[in-house]
C-alpha positions in Angstrom: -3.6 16.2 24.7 -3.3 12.5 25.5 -6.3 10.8 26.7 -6.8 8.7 30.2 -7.3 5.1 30.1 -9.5 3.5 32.9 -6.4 2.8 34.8 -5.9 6.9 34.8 -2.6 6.3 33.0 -2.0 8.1 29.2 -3.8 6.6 26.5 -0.8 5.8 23.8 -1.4 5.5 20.6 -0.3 2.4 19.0 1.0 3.7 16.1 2.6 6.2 18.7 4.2 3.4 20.7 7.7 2.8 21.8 8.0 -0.4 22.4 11.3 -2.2 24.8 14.0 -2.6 22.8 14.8 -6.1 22.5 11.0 -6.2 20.9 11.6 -2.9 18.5 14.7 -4.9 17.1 13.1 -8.2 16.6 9.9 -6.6 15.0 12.2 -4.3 13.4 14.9 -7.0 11.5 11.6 -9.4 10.8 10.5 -5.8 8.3 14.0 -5.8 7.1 14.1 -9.6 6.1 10.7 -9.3 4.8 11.9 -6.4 1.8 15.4 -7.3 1.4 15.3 -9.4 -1.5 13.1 -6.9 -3.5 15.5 -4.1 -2.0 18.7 -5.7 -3.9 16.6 -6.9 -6.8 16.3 -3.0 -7.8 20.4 -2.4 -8.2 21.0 -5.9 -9.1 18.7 -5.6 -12.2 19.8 -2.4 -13.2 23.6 -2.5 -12.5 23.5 -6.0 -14.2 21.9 -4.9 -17.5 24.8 -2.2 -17.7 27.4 -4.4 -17.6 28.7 -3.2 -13.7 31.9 -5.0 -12.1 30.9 -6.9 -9.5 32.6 -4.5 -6.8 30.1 -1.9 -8.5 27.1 -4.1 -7.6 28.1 -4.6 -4.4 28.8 -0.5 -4.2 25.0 -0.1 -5.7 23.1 -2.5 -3.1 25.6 -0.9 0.0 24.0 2.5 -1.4 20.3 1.1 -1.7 20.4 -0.5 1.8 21.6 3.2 3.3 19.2 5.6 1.5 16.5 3.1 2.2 17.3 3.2 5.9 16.7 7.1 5.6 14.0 6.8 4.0 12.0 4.5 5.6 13.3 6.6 9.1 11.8 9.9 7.4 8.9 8.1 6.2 8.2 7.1 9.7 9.8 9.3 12.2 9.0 12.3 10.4 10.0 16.2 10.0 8.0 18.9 9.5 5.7 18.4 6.7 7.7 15.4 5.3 6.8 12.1 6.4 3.5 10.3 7.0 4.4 9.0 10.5 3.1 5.4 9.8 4.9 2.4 10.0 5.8 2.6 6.0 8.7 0.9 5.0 10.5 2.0 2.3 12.5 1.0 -0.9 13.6 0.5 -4.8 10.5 1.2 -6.5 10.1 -1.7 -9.6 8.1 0.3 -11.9 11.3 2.5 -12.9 13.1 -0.5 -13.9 12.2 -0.6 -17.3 12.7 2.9 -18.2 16.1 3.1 -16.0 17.7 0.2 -18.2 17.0 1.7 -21.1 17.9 5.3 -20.1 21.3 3.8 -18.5 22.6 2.0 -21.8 22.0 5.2 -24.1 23.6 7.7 -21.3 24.7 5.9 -18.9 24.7 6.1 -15.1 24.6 10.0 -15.0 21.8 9.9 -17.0 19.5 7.9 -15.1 20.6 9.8 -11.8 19.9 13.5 -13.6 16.3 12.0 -14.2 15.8 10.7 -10.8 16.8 14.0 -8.9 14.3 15.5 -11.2 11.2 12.8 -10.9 12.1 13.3 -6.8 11.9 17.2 -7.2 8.7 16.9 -9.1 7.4 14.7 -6.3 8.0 16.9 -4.3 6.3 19.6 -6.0 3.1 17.1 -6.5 2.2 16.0 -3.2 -0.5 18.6 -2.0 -2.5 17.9 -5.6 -2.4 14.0 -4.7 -3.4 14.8 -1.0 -6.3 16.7 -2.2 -7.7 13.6 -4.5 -8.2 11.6 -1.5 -12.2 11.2 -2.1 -11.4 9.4 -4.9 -10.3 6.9 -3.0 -13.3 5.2 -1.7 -12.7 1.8 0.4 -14.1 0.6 -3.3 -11.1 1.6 -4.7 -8.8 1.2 -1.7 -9.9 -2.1 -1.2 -9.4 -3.3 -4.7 -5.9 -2.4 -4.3 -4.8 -4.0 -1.6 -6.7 -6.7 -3.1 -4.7 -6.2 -6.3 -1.1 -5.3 -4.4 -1.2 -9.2 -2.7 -2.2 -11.1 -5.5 0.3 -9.5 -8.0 3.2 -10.1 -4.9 2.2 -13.6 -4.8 4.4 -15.0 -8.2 7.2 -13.4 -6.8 6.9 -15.2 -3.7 6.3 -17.9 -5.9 10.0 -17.4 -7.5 11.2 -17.2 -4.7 9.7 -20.8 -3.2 10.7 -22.1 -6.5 14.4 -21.3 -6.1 14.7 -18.2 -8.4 16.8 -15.1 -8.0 20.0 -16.9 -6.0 21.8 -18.7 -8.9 25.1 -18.2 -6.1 23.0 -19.2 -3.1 22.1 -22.6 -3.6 19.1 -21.5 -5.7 19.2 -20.5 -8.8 17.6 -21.1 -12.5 19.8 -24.6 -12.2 17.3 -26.2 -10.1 14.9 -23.8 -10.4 11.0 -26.0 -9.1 13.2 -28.6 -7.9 11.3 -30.3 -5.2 13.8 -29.8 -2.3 12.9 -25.7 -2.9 9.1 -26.1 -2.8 9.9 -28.3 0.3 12.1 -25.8 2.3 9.4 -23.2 1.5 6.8 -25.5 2.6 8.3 -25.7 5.4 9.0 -22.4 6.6 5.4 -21.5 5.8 4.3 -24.5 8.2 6.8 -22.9 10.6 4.9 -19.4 10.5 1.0 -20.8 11.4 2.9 -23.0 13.7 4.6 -20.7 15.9 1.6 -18.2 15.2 -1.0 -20.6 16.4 1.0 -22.2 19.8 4.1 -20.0 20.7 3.6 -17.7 23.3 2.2 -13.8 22.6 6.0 -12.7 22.0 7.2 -15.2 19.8 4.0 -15.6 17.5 4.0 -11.8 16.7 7.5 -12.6 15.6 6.3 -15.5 13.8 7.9 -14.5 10.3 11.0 -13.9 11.6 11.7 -17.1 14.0 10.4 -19.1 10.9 13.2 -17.5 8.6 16.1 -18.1 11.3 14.4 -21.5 11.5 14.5 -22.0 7.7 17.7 -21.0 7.1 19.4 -23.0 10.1 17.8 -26.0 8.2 19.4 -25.2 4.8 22.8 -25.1 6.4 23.2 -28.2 5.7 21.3 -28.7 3.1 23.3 -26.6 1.0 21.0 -23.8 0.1 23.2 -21.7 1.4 26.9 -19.7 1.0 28.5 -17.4 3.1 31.8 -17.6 1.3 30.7 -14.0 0.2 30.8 -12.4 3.5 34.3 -12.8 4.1 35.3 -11.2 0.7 33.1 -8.1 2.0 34.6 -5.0 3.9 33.5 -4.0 7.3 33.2 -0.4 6.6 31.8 1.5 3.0 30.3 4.7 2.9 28.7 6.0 -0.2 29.8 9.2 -1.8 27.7 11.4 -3.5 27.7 11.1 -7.4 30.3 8.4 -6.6 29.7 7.1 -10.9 30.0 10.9 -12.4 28.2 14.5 -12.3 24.3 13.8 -13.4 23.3 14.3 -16.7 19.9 15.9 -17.5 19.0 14.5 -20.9 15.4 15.7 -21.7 14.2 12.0 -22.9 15.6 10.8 -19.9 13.5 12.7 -17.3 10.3 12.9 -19.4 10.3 9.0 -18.8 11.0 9.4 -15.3 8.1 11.6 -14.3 6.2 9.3 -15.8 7.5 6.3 -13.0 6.9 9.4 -10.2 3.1 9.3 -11.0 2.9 5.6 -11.1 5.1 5.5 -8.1 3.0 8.0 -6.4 -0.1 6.2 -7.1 1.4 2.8 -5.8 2.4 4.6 -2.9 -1.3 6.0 -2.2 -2.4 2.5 -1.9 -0.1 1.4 0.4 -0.7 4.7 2.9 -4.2 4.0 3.1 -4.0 0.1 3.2 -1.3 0.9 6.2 -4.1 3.4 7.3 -7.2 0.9 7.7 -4.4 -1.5 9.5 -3.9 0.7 11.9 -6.5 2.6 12.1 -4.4 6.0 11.3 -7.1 7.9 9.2 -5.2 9.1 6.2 -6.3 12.5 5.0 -4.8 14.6 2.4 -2.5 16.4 4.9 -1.0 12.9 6.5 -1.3 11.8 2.2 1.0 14.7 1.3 3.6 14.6 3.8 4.0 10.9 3.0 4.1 11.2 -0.8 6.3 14.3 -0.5 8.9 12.2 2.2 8.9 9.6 -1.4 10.0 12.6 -3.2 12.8 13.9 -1.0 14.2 10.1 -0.9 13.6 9.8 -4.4 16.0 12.7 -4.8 18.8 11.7 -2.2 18.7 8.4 -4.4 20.0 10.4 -7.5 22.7 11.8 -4.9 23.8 9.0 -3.6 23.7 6.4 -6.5 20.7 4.7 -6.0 17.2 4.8 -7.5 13.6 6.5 -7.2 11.8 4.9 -3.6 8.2 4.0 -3.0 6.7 2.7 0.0 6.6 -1.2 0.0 3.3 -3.5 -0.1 4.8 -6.1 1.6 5.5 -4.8 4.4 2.4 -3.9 5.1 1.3 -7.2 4.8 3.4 -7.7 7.6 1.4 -5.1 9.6 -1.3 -6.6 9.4 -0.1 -10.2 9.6 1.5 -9.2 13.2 -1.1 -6.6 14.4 1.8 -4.7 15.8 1.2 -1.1 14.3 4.3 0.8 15.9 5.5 3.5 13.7 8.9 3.1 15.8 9.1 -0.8 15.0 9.7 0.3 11.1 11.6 3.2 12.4 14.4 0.5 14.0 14.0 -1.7 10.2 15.1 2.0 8.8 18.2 2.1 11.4 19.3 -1.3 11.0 18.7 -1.1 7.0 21.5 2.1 7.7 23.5 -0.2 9.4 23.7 -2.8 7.0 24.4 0.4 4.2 27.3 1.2 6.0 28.8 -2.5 7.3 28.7 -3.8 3.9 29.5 -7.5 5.6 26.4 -7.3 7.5 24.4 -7.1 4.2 26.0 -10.1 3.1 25.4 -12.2 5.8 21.1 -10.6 5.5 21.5 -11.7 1.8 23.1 -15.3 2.5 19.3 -16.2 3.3 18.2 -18.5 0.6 15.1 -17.6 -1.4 13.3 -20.7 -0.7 13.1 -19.6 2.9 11.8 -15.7 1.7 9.2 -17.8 -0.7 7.7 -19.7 2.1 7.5 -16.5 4.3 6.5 -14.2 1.3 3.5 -16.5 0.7 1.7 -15.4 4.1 3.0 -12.0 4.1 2.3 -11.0 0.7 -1.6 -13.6 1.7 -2.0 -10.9 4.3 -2.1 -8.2 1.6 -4.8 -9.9 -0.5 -7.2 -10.7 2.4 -7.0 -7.0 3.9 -7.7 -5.8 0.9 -11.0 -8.4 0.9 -11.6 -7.2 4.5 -11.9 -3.7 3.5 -14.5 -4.7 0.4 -16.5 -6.2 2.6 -17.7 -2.7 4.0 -18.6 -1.6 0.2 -22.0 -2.0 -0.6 -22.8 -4.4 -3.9 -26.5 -4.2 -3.8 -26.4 -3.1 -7.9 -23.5 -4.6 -10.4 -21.8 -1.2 -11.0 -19.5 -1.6 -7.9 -19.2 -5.3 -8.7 -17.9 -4.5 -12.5 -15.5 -2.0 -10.7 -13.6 -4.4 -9.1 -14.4 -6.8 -11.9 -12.8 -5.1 -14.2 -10.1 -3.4 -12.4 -8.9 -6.8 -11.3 -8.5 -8.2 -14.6 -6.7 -5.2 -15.8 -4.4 -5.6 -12.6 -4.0 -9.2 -12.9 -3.2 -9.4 -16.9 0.6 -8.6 -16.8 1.2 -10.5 -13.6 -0.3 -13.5 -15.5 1.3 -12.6 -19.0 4.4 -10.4 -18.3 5.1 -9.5 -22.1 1.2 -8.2 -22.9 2.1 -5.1 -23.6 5.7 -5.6 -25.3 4.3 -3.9 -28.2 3.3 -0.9 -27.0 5.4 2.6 -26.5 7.9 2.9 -23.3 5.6 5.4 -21.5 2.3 3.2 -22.0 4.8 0.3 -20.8 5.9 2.2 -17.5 2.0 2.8 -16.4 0.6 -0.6 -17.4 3.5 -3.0 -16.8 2.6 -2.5 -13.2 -0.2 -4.4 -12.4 -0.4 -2.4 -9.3 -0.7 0.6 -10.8 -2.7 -0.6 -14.0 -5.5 -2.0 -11.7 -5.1 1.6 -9.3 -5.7 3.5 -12.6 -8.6 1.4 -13.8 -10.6 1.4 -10.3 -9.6 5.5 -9.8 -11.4 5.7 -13.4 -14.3 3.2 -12.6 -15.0 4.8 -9.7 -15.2 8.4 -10.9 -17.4 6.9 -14.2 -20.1 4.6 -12.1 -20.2 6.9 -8.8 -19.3 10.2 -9.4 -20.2 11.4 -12.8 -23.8 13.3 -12.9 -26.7 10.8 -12.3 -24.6 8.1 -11.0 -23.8 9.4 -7.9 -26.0 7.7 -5.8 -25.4 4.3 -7.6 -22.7 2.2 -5.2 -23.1 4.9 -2.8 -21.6 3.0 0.0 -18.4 2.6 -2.2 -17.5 6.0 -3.2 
């Protein structure tokens, strides 16, 4: 039953909050713009490595954009006992990159669809055991993270800002670090605290978005950018199911996969509960469950439809807390216009004409955010012995090692590779394991009781 405000009106939630809808679509396209890049990256990596035509690629990002739209609309909207109902955006989860490549050049395509229908299914299947492991996710844990989710987002901002990943856009590895990048990106991140700190309420909860309009009407001229691509696009494309073949179950194949659904499921436990303490949405094991289980069902419509397994995405929940505007239905409208832009493929192009300088310089307070909410949540943990202290300690370093040296673990077999390649899930791992070894085991349970 809702509750009474002083006013004797409803009390609305705000995660519950419908919002007019000139604001629900600028909120709502400032999410969009804010996972985009890492949306494509997914498709472009992957078809890329296999050789794909580029009418192919363009046929695998269409598909990303459409079953991300639905997934992120599940994820928030909800049915039944699928969806978490937070403002969770979803998309391409990195972690199965790896393992996808090398799956797609021994069996192709169908191969690495067969495993993802069955990594979804077992998602699926998982999601009450993950909801009921909640306690072990202390704000000692939780906290170290988010903590952990920002700082390993912040060298691909960094790309980004540099110039990388847009060798067609007017930056790529040609003048990759060239100082008119860093200066763009500069400038767009002046152009977020500015129009945070003195534009009205409106426009400063928007600030990410007006700075990226902003940025990119500057590199107009400039030449950052070219939309040459948008008029070579079709209007209309619809993806088919199993549009590159029937799947192929090769055992290899999906033993790998469930692998990247545990890490993916434990990536995706951070960012519910970091979206959780930024709204202030408790989230037990049922709300846990339904959203890990909504991963699982996308997961599988991503084997259907010719995409890839889907995760819920840290930066956008930087962006949550950045803005402080914690509508479920704001993410909702990101979902529908990413469903848009899957089925009006020259709507994509004009989203991905935005050069990456101008995503660096917005990634670098978004993905900021991240980091500091995960040091606001530490700050409720008690440190008043080391034992809490080495947690994070040591669970940062593990985190932190393969976001400083990508190729540390080059050595080591694919399935260690798909856990600790991740430094978000390397560093989840570590603090689940620290926790349950300083705080849990039998005579250490009252040691850094404030954090477990």
């Amino acid at each position: 039953m809702p509750r009474a405000s002083v006013t004797g009106e409803a009390f609305v939630d705000p995660v519950d909050e419908v919002l007019p809808a000139g604001r629900l679509g600028a909120y709502g396209l400032q999410h969009v713009l804010a996972m985009y890049a890492g949306a494509v990256a997914v498709p472009l990596i992957v078809g890329g490595s296999l050789g794909l035509a580029p009418a192919e690629l363009a046929y695998l990002i269409t598909a990303d954009l459409l079953v991300c739209g639905i997934a992120t609309l599940l994820q928030c909207v909800g049915w039944w006992r699928f969806g978490a109902r937070l403002p969770i955006m979803q998309g391409c989860a990195f972690a199965a990159v790896p393992p996808m490549v090398l799956i797609g050049q021994d069996g192709g395509l169908p191969a690495i669809y067969g495993s993802v229908i069955m990594a979804g299914l077992a998602m699926v299947l998982l999601a009450p055991v993950f909801g009921r492991l909640l306690r072990f996710f202390p704000p000692l844990v939780t906290g170290t993270v988010i903590l952990i989710i920002g700082l390993s987002l912040l060298p691909v901002a960094a790309h980004w800002a540099a110039g990388g990943d847009g060798a067609k856009r007017g930056g790529g590895a040609a003048d990759l670090g060239e100082p008119r990048n860093l200066a763009l990106a500069a400038g767009v991140l002046v152009a977020v605290v500015l129009i945070q700190r003195f534009a009205p309420p409106f426009l400063s909860r928007i600030a990410v978005l007006a700075a990226i309009v902003l940025g990119t009407v500057v590199a107009v001229p400039l030449g950052f950018t070219d939309f040459h691509g948008v008029g070579e696009t079709d209007w209309v494309g619809v993806s088919t199911p199993f549009h590159f073949g029937t799947p192929s179950f090769q055992a290899s194949a999906v033993a790998s996969m469930l692998v990247v659904a545990l890490v993916t499921m434990t990536e995706t436990t951070g960012v519910l509960i970091a979206v959780g303490e930024l709204t202030g949405r408790a989230v037990g094991p049922g709300r846990l469950g339904d959203g890990l289980r909504a991963d699982g069902v996308s997961t599988v419509l991503g084997g259907v439809f010719n995409t890839f397994p889907y995760t819920a995405y840290a930066q956008n929940a930087g962006l949550v807390g950045m803005t402080r505007v914690r509508s479920r239905w704001v993410v909702a409208a990101a979902g529908a216009i990413l469903v848009l832009l899957g089925l009006l493929p020259k709507l994509g192009a004009v989203v991905a004409a935005v050069p990456p300088p101008v995503l660096g310089g917005a990634g670098l307070v978004m993905f900021g955010s991240v980091a500091a909410s995960g040091v606001r949540t530490l700050a409720t943990v008690g440190f008043d012995d080391n034992h809490n202290l080495t947690v994070v300690a040591v669970s940062l370093a593990v985190g932190l090692l393969p976001v400083g040296m990508p190729l540390i673990y080059a050595g080591f077999p694919e399935w260690f590779r798909t856990v600790m390649d991740s430094g978000i899930s390397a560093g989840c791992v570590t603090a689940i394991a620290l926790n349950l070894l300083f705080n849990h085991l039998p005579g250490r349970a009252a040691a850094g009781k404030s954090g477990a």
